[in-house]
C-alpha positions as a printed Julia matrix, in Angstrom:
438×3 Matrix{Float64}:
 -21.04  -53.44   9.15
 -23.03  -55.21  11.58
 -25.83  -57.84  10.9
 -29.06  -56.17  10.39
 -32.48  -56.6    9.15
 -30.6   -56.72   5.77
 -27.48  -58.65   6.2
 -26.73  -61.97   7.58
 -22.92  -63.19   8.1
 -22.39  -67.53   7.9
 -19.02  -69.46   7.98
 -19.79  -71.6    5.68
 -22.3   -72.19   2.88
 -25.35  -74.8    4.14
 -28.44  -75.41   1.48
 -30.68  -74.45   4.31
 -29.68  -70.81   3.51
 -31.95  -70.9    0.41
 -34.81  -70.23   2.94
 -32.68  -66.59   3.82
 -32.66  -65.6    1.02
 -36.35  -66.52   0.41
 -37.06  -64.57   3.59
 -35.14  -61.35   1.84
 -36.6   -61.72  -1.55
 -39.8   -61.68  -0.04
 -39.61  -58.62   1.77
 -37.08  -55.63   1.11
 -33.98  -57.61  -0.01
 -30.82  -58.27   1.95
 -27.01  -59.33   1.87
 -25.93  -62.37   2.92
 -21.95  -62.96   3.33
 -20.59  -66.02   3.09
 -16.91  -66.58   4.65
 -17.82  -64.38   8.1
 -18.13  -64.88  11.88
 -20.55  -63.45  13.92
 -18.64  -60.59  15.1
 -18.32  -59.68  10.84
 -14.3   -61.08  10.59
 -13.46  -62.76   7.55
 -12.55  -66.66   8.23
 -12.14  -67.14   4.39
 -13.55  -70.2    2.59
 -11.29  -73.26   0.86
 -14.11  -74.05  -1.73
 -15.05  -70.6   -2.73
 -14.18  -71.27  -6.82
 -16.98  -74.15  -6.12
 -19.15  -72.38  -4.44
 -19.49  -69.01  -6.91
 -21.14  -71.75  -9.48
 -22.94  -73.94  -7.18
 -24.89  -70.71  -5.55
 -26.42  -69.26  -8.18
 -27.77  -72.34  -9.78
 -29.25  -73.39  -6.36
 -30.77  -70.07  -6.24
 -32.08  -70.68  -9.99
 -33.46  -73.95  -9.13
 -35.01  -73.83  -5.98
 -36.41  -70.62  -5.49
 -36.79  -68.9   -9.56
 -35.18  -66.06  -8.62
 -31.72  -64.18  -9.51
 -29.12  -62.94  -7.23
 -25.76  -61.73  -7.64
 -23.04  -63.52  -6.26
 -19.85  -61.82  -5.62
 -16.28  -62.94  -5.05
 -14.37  -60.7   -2.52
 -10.96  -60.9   -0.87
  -9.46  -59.33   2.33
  -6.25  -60.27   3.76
  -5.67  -63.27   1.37
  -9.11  -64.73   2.37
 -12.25  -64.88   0.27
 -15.63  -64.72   1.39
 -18.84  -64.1   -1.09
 -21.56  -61.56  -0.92
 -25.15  -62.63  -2.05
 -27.29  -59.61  -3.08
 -30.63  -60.07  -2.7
 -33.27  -58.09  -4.35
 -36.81  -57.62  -3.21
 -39.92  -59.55  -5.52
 -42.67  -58.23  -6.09
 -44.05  -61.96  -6.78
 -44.38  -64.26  -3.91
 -41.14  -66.67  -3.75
 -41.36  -70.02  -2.11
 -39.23  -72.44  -1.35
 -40.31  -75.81  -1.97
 -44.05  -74.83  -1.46
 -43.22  -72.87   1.65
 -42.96  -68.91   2.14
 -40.15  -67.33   3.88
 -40.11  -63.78   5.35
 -37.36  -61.54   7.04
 -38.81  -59.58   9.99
 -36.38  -57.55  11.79
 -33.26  -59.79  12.1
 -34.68  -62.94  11.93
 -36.48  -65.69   9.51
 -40.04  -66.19   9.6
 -41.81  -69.24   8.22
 -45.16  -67.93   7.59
 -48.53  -70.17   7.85
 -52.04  -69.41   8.75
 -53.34  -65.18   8.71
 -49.68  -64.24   8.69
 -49.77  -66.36   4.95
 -52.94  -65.37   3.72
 -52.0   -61.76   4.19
 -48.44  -61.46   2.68
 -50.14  -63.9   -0.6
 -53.13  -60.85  -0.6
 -50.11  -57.95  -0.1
 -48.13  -59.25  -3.22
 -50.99  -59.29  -5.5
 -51.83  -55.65  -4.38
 -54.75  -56.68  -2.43
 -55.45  -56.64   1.11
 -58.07  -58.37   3.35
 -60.6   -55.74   3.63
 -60.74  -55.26   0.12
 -61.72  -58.88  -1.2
 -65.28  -59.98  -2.46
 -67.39  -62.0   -0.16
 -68.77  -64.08  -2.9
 -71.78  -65.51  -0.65
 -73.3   -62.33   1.04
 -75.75  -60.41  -1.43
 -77.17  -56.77  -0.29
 -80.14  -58.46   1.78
 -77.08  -58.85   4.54
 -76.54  -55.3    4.7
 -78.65  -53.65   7.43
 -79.87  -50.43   7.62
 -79.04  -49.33  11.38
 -75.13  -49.41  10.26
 -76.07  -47.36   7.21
 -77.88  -44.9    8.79
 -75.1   -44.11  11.81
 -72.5   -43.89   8.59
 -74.8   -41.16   7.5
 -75.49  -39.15  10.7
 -71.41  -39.34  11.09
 -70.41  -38.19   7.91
 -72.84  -35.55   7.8
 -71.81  -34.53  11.32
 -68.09  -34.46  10.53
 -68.53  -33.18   6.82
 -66.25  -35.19   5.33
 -69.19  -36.88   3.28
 -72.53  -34.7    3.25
 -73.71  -35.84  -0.16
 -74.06  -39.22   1.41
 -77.02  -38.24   3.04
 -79.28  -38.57  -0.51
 -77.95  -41.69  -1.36
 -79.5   -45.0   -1.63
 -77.9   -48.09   0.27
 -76.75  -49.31  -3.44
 -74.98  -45.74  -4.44
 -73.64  -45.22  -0.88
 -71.57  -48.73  -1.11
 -70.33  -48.1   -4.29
 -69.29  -44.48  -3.98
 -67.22  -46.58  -0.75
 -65.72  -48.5   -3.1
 -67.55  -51.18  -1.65
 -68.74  -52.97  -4.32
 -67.03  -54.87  -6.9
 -69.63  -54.77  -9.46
 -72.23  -55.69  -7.98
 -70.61  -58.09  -5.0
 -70.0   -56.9   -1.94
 -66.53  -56.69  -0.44
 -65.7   -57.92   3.09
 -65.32  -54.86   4.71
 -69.07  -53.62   3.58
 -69.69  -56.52   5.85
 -67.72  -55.55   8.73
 -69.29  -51.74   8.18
 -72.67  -52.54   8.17
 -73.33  -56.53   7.99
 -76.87  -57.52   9.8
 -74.71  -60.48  11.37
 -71.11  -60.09  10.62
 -69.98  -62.83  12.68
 -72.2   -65.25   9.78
 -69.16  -64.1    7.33
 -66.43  -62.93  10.2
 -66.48  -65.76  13.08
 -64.09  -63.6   15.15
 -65.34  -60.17  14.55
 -66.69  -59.65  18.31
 -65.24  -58.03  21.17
 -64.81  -60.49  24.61
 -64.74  -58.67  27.58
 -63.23  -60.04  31.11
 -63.35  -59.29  34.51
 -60.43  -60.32  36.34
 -59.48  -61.02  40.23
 -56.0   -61.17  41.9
 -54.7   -63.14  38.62
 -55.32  -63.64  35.12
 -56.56  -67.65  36.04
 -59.09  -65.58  38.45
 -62.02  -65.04  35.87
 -64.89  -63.29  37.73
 -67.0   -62.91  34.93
 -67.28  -62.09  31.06
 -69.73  -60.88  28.37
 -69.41  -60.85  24.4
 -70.24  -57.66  22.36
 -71.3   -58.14  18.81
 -72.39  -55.82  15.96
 -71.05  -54.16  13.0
 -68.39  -51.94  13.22
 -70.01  -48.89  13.39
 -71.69  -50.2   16.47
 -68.97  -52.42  18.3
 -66.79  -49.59  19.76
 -70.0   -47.74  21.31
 -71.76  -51.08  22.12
 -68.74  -52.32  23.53
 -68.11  -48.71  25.73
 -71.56  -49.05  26.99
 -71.34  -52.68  28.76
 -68.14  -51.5   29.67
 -69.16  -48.44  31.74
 -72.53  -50.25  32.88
 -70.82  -53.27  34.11
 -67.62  -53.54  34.57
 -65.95  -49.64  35.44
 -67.24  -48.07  38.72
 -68.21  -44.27  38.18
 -66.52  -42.16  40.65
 -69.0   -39.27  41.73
 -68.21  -35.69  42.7
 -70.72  -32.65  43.51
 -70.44  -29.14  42.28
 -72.44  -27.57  44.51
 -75.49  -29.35  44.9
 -74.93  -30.97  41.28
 -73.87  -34.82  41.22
 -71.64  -35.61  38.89
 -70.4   -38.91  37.87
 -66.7   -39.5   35.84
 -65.15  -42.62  34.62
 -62.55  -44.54  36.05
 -60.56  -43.7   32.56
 -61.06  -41.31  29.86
 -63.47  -41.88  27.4
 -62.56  -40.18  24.2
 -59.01  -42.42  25.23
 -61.18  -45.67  25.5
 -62.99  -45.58  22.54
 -59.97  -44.4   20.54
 -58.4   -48.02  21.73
 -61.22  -49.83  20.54
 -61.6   -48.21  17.23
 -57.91  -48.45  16.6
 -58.49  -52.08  17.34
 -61.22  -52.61  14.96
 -59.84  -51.28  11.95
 -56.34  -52.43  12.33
 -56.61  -55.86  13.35
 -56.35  -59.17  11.75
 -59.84  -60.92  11.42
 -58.33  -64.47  11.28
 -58.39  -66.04  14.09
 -59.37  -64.28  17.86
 -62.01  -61.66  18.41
 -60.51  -58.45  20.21
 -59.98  -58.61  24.34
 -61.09  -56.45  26.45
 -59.59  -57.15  29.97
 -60.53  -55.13  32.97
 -58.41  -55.76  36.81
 -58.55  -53.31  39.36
 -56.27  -50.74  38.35
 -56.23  -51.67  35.06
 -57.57  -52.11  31.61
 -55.81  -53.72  28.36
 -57.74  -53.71  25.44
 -55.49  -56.45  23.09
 -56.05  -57.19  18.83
 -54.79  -59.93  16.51
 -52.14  -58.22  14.18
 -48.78  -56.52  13.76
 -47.98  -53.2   13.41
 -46.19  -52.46  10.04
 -42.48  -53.21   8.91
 -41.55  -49.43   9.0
 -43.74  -48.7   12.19
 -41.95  -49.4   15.8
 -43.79  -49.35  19.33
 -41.97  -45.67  19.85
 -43.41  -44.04  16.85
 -46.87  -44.9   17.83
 -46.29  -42.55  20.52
 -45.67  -39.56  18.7
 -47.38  -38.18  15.37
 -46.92  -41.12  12.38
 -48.12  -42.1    8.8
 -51.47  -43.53   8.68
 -50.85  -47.33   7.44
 -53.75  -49.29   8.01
 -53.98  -52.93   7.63
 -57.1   -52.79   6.37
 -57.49  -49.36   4.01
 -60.83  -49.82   2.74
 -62.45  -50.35   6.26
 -60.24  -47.42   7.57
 -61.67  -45.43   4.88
 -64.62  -45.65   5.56
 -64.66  -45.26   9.21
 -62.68  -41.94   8.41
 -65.46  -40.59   6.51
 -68.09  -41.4    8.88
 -66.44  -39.68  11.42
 -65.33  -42.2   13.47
 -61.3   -42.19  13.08
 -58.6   -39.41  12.29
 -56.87  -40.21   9.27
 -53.25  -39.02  10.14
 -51.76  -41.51  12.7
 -52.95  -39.05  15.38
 -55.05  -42.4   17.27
 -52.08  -43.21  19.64
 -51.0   -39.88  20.81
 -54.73  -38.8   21.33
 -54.81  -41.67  24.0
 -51.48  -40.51  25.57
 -52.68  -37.14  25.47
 -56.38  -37.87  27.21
 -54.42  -40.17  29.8
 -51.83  -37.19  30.42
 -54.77  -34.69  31.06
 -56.68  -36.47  33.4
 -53.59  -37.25  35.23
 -52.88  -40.92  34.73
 -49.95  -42.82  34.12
 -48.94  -43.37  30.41
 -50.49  -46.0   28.55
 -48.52  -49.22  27.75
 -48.21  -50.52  24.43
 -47.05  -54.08  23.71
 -46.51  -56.45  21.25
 -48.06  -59.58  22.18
 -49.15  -63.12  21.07
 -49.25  -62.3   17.48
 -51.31  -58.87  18.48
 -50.89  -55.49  19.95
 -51.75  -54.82  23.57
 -52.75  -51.33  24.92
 -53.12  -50.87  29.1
 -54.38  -47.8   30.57
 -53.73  -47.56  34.33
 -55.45  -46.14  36.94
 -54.05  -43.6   39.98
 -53.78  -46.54  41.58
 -52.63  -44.15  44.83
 -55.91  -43.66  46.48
 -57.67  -45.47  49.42
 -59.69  -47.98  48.11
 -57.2   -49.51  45.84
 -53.99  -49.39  48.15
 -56.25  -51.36  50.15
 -55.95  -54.6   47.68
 -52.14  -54.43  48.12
 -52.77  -55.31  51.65
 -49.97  -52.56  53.83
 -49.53  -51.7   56.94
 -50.66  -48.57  57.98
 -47.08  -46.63  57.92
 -46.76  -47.7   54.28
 -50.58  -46.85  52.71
 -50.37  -43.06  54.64
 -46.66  -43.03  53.15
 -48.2   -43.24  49.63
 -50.63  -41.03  49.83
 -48.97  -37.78  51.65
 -46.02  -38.09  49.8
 -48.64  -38.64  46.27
 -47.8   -35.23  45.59
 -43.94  -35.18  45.42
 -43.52  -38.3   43.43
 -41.3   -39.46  46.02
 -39.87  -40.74  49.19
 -36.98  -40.45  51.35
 -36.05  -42.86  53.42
 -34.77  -40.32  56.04
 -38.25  -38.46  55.98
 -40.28  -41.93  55.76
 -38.02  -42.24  59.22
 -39.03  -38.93  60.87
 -42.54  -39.13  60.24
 -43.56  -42.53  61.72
 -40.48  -42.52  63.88
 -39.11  -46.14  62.59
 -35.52  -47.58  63.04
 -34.18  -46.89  59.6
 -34.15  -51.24  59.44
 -38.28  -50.58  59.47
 -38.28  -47.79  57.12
 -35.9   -50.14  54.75
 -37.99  -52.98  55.33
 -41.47  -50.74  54.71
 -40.17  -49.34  51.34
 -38.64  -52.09  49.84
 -42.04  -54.07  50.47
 -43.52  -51.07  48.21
 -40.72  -51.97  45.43
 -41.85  -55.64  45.76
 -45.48  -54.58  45.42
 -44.86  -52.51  42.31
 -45.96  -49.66  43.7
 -42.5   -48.1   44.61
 -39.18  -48.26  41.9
 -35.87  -47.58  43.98
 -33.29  -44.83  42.02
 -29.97  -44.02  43.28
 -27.77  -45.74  46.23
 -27.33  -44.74  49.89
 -28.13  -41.59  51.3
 -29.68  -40.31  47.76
 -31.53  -43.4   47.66
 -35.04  -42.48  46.46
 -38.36  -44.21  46.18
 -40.44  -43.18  42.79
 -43.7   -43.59  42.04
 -44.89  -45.48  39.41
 -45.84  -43.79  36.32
């Protein structure tokens, strides 16, 4: 049995393995053995008769909790199992919280705190009373939009005929009469007066990510930020390509749109308002939209990519933002992107955990003219690129036939493209191939 997110293996018993089995009480319970190597073989323990009473009454005293401690034996040595059981309570350990995440021990502190305290007590961020905003901080613009989307996707007609009062609290966003923080996210006149962070920072970046050309902040509520945010986007910062059908013009976007503002609305309900507003970062053949927050425990990087539960971290927003049309509500945001990228032909987006947040990048076909340009090649190797665009692929041999090179300059040519990114090399020898990036 190997270690896992639910099992750790120690030699010998140290005090600082209370915080362990903090971390496992405080999320889904674990195993810890006591008496085992890293590889999981028994080294036995001398003290083990000491150790079966000094355990639990450490556990008792330190952290409130009960495990069970159990004596085993396996070729003449002993070694003791812990059993941890998940709390629904928060357990600390002198005034500090523990968490197990994956297979290792978090000390948590900060946003990462505030929302595993709010999770316990069956509460999550979204869904807490703003005790200083009153109804005269709720605008009117953010209410109406809610309306004309939830009319427009019938998933809330009757919404039409109600008053601003009615309409929040059939949203379950009143307690009472107090207003909860997402009805301030939703439809706030000034949600950053409440929300410091809730804005969106866009960037314009050169050859590097110290080269900052220039940048703009978006603000509004959220049923304003994606499209306001879209809209400086596609004014500013994305160049329009143009095509003519017949004597039509018609102008397209450097990446899809229903893809882009699925990104951005995915950010803004699933992010952590804590600490840093969402990024919007645009290079030249790329664009990575990046939020404060995790994804869940039972949710990997993988399963984003296909269909998934719907687990937002903040339900109440999500809700909402379902019934005014703006969201799906079945974990279908991720592969919509993949499937808008895949239909306009362009390389899968990338998603990343990063800095406490999740990072999507769409890419562009970064195989035309004007951007091969920026990678600065020599003529051989930008024609290369783009007659071969089609196939996916080169061949040495045939990059050798068509510019008649020494196979030393075809070498040389191609593995500059693998330097540049723009090439990976599969395969040795003569079924050496160069594959475009993807």
């Amino acid at each position: 049995m190997p270690e896992s997110q639910n099992i750790e293996w120690k030699v010998s018993w140290r005090d600082e393995y209370l915080k362990w089995i903090c971390g496992f009480a405080n999320a889904k319970g674990g195993r810890i053995y006591i008496g085992k190597d890293d590889d999981g073989h028994v080294t036995g323990l001398s003290d083990y008769k000491k150790l079966m009473e000094d355990i639990p009454n450490k556990v008792l005293n330190h952290l409130g909790i009960l495990c069970d401690v159990n004596l085993h034996e396996e070729s003449g040595r002993h070694f003791i199992e812990i059993v941890v059981h998940p709390y629904d309570v928060p357990i600390s350990y002198h005034g500090k919280y523990h968490f197990r995440s994956g297979s290792t021990k978090q000390e948590l502190n900060g946003a990462a705190l505030n929302e595993f305290l709010l999770r316990k007590a069956g509460k999550t961020w979204d869904d807490v009373v703003e005790p200083s905003a009153t109804l005269q901080d709720i605008g009117e613009t953010g209410i109406e939009a809610f309306k004309r989307g939830a009319s427009n996707s019938r998933r809330l007609p009757s919404a039409a005929d109600d008053s601003m009062q009615e309409l929040l609290r059939n949203l379950r966003l009143l307690k009472g009469d107090d207003l909860k923080r997402a009805a301030l996210l939703l439809f706030g006149k000034d949600v950053r007066a409440f929300f410091p962070t809730a804005y969106v920072k866009i960037g314009r970046f050169g050859s590097s990510d110290a080269d900052l050309l220039f940048q703009d902040l978006v603000e509004g509520n959220a049923f304003q930020l994606a499209d306001l945010t879209l809209e400086l986007l596609q004014k500013k910062y994305l160049t329009a390509p143009v095509s003519y059908q017949g004597l039509h013009r018609i102008e397209g976007s450097e990446y899809p749109f229903e893809a882009l503002r699925e990104i951005l609305l995915n950010a803004i309900v699933h992010r952590t308002y804590m600490t840093a507003p969402i990024q919007v970062s645009v290079y030249s053949d790329r664009l990575t939209v990046w939020n404060e927050g995790t994804l869940p425990d039972n949710l990997s990087i993988e399963d984003l990519k296909r269909k998934h539960p719907s687990l937002p971290k903040n339900p109440v927003l999500a809700d909402v933002c379902f019934k005014g049309g703006l969201i799906e509500a079945w974990g279908r945001g991720t592969v919509k992107v993949m499937e808008e990228c895949r239909r306009h032909g362009l390389p899968e987006p990338r998603i990343e955990t990063i800095a406490g947040g999740i990072s999507v990048t769409l890419f562009k076909d970064i195989y035309t003219e004007e951007l091969l340009k920026e990678f600065h090649l020599n003529e051989r190797q930008e024609d290369a690129l783009l007659h071969w665009k089609g196939e996916g692929r080169i061949r040495s041999s045939r990059y050798k036939e068509r510019f008649a090179v020494t196979d030393r300059t075809a070498l040389r040519d191609l593995t500059e493209l693998v330097e540049k990114g723009l090439l990976t090399k599969e395969g040795e020898k003569k079924a050496t191939l160069y594959v475009y990036r993807s």
